[in-house]
N, CA, C, O and CB atoms as a CASP TS submission, in Angstrom:
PFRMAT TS
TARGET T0000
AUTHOR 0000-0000-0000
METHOD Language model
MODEL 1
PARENT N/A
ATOM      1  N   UNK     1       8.968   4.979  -7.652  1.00  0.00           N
ATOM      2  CA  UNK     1       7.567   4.578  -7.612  1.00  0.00           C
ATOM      3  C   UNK     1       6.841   5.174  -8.810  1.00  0.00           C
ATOM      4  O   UNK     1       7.306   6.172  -9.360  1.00  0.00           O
ATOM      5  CB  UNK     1       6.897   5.024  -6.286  1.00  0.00           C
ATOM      6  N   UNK     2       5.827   4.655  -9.195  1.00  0.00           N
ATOM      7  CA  UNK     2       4.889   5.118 -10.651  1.00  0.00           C
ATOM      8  C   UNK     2       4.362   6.295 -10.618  1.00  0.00           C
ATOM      9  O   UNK     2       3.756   6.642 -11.632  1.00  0.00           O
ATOM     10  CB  UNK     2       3.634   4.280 -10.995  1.00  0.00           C
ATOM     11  N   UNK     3       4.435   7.249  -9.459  1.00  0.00           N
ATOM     12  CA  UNK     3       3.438   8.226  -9.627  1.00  0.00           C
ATOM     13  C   UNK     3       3.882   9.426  -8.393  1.00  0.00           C
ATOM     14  O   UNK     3       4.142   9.161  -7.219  1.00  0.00           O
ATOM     15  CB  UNK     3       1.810   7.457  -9.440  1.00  0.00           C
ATOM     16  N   UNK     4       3.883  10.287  -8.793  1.00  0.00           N
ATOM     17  CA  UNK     4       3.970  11.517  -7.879  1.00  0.00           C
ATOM     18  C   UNK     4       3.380  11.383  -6.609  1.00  0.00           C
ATOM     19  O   UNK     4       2.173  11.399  -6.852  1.00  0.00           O
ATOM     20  CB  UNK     4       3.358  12.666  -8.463  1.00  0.00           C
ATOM     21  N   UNK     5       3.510  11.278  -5.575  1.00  0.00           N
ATOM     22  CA  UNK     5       2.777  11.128  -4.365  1.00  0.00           C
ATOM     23  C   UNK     5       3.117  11.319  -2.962  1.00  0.00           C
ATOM     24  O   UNK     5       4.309  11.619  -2.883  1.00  0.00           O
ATOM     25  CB  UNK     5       2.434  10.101  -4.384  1.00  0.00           C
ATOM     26  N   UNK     6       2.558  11.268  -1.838  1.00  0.00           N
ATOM     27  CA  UNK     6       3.067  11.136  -0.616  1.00  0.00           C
ATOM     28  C   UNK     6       3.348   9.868  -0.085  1.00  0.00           C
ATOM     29  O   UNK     6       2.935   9.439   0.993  1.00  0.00           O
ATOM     30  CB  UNK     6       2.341  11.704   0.146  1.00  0.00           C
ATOM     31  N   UNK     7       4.290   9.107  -1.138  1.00  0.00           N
ATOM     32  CA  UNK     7       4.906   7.501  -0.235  1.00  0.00           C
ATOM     33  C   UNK     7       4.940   7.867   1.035  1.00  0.00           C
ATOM     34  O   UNK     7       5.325   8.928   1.525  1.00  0.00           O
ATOM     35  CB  UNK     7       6.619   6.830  -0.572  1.00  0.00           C
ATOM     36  N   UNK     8       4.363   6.588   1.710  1.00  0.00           N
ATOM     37  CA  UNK     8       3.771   6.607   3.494  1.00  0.00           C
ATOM     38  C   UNK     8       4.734   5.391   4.097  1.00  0.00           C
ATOM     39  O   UNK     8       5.573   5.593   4.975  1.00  0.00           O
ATOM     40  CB  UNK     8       1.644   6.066   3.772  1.00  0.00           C
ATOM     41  N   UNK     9       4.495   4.175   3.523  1.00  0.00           N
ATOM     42  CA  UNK     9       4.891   3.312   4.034  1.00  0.00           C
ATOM     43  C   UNK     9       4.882   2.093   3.339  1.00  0.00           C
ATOM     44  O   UNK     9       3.814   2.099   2.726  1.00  0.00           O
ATOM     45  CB  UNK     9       4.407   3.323   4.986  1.00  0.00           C
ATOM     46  N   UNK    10       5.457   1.091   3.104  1.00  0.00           N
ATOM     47  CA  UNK    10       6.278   0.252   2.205  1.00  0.00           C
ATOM     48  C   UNK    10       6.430  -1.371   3.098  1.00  0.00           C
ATOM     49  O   UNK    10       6.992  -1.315   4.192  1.00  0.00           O
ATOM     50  CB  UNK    10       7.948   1.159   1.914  1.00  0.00           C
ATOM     51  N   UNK    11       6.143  -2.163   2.818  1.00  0.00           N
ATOM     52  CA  UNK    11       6.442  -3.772   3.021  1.00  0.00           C
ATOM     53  C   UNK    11       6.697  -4.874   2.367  1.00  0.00           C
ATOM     54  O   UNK    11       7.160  -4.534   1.278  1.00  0.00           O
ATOM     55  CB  UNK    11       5.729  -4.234   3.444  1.00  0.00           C
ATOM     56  N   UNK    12       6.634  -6.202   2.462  1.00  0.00           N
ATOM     57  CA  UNK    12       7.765  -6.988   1.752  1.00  0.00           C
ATOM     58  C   UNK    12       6.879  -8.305   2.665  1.00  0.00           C
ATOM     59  O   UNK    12       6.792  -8.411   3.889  1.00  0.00           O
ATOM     60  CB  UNK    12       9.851  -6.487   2.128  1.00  0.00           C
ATOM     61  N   UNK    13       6.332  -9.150   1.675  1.00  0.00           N
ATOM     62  CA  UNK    13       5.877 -10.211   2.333  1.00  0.00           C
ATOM     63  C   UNK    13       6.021 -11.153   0.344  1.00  0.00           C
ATOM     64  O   UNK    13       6.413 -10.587  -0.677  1.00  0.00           O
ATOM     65  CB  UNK    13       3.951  -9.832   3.444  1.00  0.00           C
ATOM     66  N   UNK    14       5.620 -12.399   0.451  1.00  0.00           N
ATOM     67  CA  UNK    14       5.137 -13.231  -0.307  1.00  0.00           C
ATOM     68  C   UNK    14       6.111 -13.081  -1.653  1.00  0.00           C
ATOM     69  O   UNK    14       5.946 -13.971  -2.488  1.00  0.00           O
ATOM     70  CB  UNK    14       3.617 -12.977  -0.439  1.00  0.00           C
ATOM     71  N   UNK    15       7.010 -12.161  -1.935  1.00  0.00           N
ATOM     72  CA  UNK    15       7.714 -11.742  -3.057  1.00  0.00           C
ATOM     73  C   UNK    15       7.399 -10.481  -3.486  1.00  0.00           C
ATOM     74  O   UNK    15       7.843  -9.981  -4.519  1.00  0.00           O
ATOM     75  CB  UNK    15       7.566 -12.567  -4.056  1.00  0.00           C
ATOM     76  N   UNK    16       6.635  -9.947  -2.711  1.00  0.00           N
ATOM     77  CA  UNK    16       6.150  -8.038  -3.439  1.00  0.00           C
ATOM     78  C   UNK    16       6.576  -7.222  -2.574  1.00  0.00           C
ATOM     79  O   UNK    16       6.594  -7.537  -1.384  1.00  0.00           O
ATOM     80  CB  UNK    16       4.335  -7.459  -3.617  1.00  0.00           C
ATOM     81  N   UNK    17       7.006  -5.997  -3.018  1.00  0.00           N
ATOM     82  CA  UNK    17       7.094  -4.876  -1.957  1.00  0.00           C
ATOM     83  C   UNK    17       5.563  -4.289  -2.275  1.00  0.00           C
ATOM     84  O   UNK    17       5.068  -4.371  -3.399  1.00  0.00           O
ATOM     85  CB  UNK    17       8.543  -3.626  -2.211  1.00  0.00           C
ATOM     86  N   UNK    18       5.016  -3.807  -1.360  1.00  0.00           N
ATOM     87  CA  UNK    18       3.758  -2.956  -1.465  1.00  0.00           C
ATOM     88  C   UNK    18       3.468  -1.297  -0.936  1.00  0.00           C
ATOM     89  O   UNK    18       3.417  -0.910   0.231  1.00  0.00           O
ATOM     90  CB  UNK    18       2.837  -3.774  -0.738  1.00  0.00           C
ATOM     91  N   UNK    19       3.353  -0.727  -1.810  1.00  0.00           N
ATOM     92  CA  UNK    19       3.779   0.760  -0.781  1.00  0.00           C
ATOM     93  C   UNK    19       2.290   1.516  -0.522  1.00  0.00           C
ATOM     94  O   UNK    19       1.379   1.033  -1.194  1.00  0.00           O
ATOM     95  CB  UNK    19       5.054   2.153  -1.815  1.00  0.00           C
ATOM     96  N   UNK    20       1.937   2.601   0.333  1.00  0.00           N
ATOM     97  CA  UNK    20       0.672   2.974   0.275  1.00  0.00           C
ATOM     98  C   UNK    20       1.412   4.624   0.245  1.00  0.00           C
ATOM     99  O   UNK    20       2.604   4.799   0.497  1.00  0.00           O
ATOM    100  CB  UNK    20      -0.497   2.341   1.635  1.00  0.00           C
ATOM    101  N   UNK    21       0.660   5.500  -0.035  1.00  0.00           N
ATOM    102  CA  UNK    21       0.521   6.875   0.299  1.00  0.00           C
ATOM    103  C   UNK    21      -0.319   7.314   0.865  1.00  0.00           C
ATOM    104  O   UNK    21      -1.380   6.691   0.886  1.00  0.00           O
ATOM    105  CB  UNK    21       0.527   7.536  -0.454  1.00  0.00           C
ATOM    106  N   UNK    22      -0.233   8.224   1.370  1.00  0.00           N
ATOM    107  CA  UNK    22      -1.422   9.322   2.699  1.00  0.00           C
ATOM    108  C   UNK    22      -1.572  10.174   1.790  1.00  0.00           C
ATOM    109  O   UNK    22      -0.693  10.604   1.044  1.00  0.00           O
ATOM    110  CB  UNK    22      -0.775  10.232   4.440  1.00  0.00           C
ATOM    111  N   UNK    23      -3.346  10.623   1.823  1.00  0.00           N
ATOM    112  CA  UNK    23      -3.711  11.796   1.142  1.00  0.00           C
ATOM    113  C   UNK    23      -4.384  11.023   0.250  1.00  0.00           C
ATOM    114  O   UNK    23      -5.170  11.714  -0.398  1.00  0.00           O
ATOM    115  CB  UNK    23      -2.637  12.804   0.614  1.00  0.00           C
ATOM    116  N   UNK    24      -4.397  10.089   0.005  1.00  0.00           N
ATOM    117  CA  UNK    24      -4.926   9.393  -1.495  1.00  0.00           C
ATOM    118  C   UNK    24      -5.100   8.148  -1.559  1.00  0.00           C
ATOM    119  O   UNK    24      -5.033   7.403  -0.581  1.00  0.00           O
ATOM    120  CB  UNK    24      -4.070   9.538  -2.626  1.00  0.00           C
ATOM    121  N   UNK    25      -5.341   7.794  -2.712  1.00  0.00           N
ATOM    122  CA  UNK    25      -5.962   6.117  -2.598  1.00  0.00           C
ATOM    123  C   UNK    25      -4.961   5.680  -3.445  1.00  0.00           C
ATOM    124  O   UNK    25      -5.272   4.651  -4.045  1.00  0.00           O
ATOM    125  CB  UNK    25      -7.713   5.641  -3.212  1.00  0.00           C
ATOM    126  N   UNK    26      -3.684   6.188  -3.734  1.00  0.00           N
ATOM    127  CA  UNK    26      -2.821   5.321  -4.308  1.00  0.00           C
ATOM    128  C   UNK    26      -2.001   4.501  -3.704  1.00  0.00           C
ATOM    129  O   UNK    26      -1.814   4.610  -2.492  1.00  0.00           O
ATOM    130  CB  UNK    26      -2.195   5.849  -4.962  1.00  0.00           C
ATOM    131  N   UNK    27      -1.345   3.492  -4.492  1.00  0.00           N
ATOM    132  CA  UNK    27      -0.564   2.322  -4.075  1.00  0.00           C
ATOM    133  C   UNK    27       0.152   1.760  -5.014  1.00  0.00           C
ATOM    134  O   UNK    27       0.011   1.962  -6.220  1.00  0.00           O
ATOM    135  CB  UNK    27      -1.283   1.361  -3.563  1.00  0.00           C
ATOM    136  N   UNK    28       1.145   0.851  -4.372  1.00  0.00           N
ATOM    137  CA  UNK    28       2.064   0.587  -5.865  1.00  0.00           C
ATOM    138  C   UNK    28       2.406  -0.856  -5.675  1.00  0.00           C
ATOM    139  O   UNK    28       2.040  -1.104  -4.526  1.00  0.00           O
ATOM    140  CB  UNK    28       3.686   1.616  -6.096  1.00  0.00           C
ATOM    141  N   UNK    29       2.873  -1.846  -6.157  1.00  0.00           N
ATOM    142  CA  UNK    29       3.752  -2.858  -5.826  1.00  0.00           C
ATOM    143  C   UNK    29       4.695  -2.977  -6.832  1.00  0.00           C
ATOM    144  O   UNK    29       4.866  -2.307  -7.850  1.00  0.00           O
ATOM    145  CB  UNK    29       3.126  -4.065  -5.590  1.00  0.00           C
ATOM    146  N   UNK    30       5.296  -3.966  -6.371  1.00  0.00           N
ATOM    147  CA  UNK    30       6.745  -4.591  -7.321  1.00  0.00           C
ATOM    148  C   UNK    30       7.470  -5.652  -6.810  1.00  0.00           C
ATOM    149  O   UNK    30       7.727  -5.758  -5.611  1.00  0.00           O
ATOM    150  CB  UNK    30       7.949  -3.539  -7.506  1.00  0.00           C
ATOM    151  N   UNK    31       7.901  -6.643  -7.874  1.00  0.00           N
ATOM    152  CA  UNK    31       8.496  -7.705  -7.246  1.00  0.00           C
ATOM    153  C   UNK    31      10.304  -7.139  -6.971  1.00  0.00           C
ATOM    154  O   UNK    31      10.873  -7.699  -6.033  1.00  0.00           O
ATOM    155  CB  UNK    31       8.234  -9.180  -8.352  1.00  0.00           C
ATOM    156  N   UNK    32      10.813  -6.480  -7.470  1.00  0.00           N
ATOM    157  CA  UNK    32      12.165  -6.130  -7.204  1.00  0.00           C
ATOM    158  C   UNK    32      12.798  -4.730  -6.416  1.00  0.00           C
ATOM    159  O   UNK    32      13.929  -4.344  -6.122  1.00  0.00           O
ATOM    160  CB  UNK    32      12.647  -6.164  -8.454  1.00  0.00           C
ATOM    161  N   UNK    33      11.096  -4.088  -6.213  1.00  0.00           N
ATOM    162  CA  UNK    33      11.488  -2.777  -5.635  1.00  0.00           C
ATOM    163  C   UNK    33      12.293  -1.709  -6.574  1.00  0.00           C
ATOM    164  O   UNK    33      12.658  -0.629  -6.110  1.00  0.00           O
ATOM    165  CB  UNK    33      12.353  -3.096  -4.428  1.00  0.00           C
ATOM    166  N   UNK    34      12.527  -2.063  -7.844  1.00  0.00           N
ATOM    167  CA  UNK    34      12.677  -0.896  -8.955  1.00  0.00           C
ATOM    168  C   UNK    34      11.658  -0.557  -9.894  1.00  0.00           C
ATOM    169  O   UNK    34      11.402   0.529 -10.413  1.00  0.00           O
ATOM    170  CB  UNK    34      13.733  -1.157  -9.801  1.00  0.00           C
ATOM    171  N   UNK    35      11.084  -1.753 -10.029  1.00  0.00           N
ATOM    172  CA  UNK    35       9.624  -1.743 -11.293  1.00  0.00           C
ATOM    173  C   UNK    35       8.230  -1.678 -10.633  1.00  0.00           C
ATOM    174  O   UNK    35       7.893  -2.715 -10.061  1.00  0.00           O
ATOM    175  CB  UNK    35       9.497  -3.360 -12.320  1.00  0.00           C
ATOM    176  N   UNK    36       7.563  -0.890 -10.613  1.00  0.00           N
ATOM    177  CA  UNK    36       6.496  -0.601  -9.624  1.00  0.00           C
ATOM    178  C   UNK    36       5.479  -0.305 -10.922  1.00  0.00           C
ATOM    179  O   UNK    36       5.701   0.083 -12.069  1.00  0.00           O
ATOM    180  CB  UNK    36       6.830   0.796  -8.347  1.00  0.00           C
ATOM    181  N   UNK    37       4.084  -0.722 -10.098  1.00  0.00           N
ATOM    182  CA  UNK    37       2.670  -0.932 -10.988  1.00  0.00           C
ATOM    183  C   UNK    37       1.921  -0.353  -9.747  1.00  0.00           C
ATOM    184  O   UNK    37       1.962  -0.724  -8.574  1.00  0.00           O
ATOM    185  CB  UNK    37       2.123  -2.777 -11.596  1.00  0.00           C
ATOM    186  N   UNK    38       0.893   1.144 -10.615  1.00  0.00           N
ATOM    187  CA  UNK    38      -0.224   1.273  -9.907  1.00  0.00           C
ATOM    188  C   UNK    38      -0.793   0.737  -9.252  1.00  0.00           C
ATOM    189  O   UNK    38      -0.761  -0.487  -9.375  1.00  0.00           O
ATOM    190  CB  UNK    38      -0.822   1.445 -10.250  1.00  0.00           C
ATOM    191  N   UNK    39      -1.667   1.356  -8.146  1.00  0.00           N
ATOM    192  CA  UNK    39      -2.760   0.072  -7.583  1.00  0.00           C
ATOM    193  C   UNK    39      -3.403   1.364  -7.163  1.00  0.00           C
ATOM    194  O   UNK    39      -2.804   2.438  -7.098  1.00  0.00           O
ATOM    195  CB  UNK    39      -2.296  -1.414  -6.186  1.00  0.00           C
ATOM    196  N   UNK    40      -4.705   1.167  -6.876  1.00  0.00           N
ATOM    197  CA  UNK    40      -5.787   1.761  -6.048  1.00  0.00           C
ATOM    198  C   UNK    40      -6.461   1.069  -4.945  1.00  0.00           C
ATOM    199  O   UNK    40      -6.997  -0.038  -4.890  1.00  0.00           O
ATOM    200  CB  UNK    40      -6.753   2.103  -6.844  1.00  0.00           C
ATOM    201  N   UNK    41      -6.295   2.021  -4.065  1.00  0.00           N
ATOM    202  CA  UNK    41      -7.073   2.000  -2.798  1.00  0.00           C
ATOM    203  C   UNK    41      -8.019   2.293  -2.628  1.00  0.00           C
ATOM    204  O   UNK    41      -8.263   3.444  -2.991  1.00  0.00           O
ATOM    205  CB  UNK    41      -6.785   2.451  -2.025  1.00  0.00           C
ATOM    206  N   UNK    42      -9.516   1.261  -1.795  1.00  0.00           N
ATOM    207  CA  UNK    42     -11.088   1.584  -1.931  1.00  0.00           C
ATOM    208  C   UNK    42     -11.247   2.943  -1.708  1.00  0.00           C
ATOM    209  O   UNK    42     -12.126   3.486  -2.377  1.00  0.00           O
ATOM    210  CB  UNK    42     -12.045   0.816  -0.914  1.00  0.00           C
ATOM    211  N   UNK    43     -10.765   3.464  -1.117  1.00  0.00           N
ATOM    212  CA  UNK    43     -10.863   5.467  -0.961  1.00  0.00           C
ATOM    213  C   UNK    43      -9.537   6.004  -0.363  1.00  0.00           C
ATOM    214  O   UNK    43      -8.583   5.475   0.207  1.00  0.00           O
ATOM    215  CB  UNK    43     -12.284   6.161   0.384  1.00  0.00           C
ATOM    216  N   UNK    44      -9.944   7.589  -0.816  1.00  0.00           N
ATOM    217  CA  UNK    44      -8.815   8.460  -0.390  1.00  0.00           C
ATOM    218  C   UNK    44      -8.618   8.721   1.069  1.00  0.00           C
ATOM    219  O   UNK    44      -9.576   9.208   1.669  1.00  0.00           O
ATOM    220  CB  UNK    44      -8.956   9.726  -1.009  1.00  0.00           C
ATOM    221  N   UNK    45      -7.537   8.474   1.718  1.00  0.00           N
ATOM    222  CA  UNK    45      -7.612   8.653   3.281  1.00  0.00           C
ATOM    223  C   UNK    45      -6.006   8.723   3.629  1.00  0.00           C
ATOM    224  O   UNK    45      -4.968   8.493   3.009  1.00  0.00           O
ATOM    225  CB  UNK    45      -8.495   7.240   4.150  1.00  0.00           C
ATOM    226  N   UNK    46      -6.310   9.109   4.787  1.00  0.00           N
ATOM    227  CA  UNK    46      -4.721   9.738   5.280  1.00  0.00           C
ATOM    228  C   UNK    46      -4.039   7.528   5.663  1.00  0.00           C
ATOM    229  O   UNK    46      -3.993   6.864   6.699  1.00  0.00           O
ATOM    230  CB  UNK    46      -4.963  11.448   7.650  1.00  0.00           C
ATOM    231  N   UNK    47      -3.663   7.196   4.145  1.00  0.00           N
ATOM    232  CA  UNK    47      -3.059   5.124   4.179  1.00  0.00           C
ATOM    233  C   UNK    47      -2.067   5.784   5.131  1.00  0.00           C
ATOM    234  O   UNK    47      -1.490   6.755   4.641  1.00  0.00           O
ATOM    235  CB  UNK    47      -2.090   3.906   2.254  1.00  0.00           C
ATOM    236  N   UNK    48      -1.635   5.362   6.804  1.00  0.00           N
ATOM    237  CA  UNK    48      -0.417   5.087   7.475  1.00  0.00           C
ATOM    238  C   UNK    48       0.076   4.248   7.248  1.00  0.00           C
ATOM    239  O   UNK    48       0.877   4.515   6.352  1.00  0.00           O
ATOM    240  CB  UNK    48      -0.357   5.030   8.496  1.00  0.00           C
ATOM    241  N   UNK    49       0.145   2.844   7.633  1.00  0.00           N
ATOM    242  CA  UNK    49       0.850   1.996   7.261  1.00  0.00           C
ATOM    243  C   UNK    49      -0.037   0.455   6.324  1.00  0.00           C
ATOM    244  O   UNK    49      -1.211   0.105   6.199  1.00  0.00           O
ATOM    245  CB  UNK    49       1.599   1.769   8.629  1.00  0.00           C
ATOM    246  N   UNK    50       1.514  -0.174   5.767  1.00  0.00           N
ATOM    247  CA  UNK    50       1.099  -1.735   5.006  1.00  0.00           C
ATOM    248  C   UNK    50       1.652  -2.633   5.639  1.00  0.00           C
ATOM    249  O   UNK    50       2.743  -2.255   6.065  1.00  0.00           O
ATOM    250  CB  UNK    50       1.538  -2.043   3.513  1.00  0.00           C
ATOM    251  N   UNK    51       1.369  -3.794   5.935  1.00  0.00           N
ATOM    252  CA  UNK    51       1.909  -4.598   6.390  1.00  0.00           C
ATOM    253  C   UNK    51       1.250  -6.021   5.810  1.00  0.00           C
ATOM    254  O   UNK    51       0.251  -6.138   5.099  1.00  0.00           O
ATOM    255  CB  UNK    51       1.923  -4.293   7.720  1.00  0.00           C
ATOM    256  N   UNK    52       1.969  -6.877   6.244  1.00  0.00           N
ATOM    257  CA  UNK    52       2.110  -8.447   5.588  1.00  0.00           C
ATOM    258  C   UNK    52       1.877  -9.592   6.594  1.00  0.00           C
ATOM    259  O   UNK    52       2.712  -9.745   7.485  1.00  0.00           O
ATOM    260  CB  UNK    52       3.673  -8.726   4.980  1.00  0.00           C
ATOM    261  N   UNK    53       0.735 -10.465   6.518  1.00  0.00           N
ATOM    262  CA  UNK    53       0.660 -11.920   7.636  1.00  0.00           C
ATOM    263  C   UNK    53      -0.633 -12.751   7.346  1.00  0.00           C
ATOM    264  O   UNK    53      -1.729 -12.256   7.083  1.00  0.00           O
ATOM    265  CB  UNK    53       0.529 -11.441   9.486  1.00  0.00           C
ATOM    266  N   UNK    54      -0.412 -13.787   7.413  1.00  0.00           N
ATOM    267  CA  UNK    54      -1.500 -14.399   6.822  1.00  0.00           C
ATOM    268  C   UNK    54      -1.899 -14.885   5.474  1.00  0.00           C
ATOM    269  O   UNK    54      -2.921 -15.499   5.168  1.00  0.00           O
ATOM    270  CB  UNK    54      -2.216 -13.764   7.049  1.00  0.00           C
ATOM    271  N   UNK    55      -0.864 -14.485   4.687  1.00  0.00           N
ATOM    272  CA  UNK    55      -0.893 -14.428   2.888  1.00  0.00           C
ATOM    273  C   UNK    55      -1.678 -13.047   2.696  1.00  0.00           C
ATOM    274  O   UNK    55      -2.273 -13.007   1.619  1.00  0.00           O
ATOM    275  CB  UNK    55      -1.927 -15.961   1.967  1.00  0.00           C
ATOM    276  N   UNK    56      -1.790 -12.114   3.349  1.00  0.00           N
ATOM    277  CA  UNK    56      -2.434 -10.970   2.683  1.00  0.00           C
ATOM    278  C   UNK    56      -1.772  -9.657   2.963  1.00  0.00           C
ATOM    279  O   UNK    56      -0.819  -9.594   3.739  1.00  0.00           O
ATOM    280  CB  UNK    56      -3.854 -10.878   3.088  1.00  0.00           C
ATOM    281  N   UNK    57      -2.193  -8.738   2.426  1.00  0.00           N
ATOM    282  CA  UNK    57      -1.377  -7.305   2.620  1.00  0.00           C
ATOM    283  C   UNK    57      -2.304  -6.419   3.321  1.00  0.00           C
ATOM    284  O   UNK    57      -3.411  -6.239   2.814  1.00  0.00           O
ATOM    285  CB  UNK    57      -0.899  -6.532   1.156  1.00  0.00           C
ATOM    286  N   UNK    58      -2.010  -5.859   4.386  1.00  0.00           N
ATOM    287  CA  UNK    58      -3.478  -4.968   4.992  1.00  0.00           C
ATOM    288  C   UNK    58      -3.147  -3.510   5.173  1.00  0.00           C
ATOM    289  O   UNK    58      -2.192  -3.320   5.927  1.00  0.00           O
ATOM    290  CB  UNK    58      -4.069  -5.523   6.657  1.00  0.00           C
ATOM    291  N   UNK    59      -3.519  -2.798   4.834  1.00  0.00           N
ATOM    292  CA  UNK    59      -3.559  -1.101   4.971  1.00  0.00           C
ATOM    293  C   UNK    59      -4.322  -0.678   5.992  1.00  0.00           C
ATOM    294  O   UNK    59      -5.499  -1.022   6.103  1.00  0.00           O
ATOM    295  CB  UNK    59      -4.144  -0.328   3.752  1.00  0.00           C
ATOM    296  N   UNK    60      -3.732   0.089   6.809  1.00  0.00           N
ATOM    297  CA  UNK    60      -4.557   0.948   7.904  1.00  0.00           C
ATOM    298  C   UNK    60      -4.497   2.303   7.270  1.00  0.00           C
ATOM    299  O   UNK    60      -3.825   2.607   6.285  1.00  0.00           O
ATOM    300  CB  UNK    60      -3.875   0.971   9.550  1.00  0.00           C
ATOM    301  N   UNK    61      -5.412   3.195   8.074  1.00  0.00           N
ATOM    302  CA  UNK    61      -5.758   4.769   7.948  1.00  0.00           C
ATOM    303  C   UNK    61      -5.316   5.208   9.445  1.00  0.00           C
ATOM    304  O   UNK    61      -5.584   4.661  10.514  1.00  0.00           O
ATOM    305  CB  UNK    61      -7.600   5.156   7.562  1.00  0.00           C
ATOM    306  N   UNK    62      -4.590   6.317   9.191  1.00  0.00           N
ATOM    307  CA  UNK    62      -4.616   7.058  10.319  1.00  0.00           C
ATOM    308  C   UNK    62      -5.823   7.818  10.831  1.00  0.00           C
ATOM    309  O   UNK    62      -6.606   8.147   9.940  1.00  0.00           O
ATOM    310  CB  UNK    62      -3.699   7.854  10.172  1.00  0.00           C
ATOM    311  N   UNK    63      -6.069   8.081  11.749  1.00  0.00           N
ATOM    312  CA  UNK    63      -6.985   8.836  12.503  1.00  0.00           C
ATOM    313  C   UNK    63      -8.620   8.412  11.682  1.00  0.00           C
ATOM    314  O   UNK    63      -9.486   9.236  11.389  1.00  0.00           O
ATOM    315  CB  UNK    63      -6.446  10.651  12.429  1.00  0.00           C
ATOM    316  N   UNK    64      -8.684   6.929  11.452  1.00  0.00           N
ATOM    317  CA  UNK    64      -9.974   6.405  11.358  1.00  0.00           C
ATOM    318  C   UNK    64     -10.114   5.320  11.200  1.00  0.00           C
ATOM    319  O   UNK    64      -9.108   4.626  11.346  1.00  0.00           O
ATOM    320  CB  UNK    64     -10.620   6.806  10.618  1.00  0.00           C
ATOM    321  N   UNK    65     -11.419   4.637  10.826  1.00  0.00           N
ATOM    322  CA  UNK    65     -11.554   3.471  10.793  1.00  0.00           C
ATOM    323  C   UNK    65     -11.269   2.545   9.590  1.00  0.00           C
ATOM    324  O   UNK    65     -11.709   1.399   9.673  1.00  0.00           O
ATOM    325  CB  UNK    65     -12.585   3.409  11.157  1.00  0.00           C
ATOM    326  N   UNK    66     -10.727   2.828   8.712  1.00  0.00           N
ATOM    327  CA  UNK    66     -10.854   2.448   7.426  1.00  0.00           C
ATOM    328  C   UNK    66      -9.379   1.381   7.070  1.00  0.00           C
ATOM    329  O   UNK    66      -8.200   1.724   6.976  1.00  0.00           O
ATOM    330  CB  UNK    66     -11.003   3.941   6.483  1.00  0.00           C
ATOM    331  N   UNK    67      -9.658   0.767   7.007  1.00  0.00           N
ATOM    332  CA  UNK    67      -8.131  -0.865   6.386  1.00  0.00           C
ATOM    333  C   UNK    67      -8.780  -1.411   5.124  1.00  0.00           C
ATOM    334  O   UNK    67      -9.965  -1.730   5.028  1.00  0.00           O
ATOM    335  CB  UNK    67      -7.917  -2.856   7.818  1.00  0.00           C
ATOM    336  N   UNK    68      -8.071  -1.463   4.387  1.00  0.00           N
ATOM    337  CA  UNK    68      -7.876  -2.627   3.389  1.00  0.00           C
ATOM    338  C   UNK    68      -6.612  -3.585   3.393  1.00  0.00           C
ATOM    339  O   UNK    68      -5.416  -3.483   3.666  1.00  0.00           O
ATOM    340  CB  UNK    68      -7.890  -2.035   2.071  1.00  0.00           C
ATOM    341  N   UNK    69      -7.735  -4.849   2.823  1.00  0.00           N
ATOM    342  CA  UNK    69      -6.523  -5.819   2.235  1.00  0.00           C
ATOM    343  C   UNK    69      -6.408  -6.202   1.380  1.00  0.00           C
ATOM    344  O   UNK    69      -6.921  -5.455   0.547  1.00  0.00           O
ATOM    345  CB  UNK    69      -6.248  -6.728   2.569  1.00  0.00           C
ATOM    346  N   UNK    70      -5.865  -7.292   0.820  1.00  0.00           N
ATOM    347  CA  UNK    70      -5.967  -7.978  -1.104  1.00  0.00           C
ATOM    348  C   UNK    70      -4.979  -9.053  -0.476  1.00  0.00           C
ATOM    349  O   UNK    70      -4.287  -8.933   0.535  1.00  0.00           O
ATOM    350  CB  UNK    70      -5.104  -6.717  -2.994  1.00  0.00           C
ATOM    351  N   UNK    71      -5.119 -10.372  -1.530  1.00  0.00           N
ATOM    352  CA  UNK    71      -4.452 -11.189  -1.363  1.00  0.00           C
ATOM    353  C   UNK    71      -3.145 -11.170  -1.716  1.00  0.00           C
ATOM    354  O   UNK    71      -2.881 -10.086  -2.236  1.00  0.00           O
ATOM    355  CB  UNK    71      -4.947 -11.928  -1.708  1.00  0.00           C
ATOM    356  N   UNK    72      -2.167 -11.930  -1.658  1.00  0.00           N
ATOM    357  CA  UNK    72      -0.953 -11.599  -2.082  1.00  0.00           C
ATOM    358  C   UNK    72      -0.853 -11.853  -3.724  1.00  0.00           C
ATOM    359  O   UNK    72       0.193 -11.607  -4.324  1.00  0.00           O
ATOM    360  CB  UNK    72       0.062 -12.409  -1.236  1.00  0.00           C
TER
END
C-alpha cells in the first residue's frame, strides 16, 4: 500500500480494490492490488470497514456516526 498506516479493511467491487485505515483519513485503491494510489478520507476517524453495492464504495467509522462514499 502507498503509505505507512493502520490498513483496516480492504474490498473489491467494479474493478478496484479499495482499502481504508483506522486512526486517519487515509485510503488507497488499485486496479490489480499491487499498484495503489492515495486517497483521502472527509476526516480522521477510527475507518472500520469498506465495502461495495450499488456502483459505490462506502466507509463506516467505528464507534460513530460518520460513512463515506465516492463513486466507483
Amino acid at each position: 500500500l502507498p503509505s505507512s498506516a493502520s490498513w483496516y479493511s480492504v474490498t473489491y467491487g467494479s474493478g478496484k480494490f479499495v482499502a481504508v485505515a483506522t486512526g486517519s483519513n487515509k485510503a488507497a485503491y488499485s486496479t490489480d492490488g499491487i499498484n495503489w494510489t492515495s486517497a483521502m478520507l472527509p476526516s480522521s476517524t477510527n475507518w472500520y470497514s469498506v465495502t461495495y453495492g450499488g456502483g459505490k464504495f462506502v466507509a463506516v467509522a467505528n464507534y460513530s456516526d460518520k460513512a463515506a462514499h465516492a463513486l466507483a
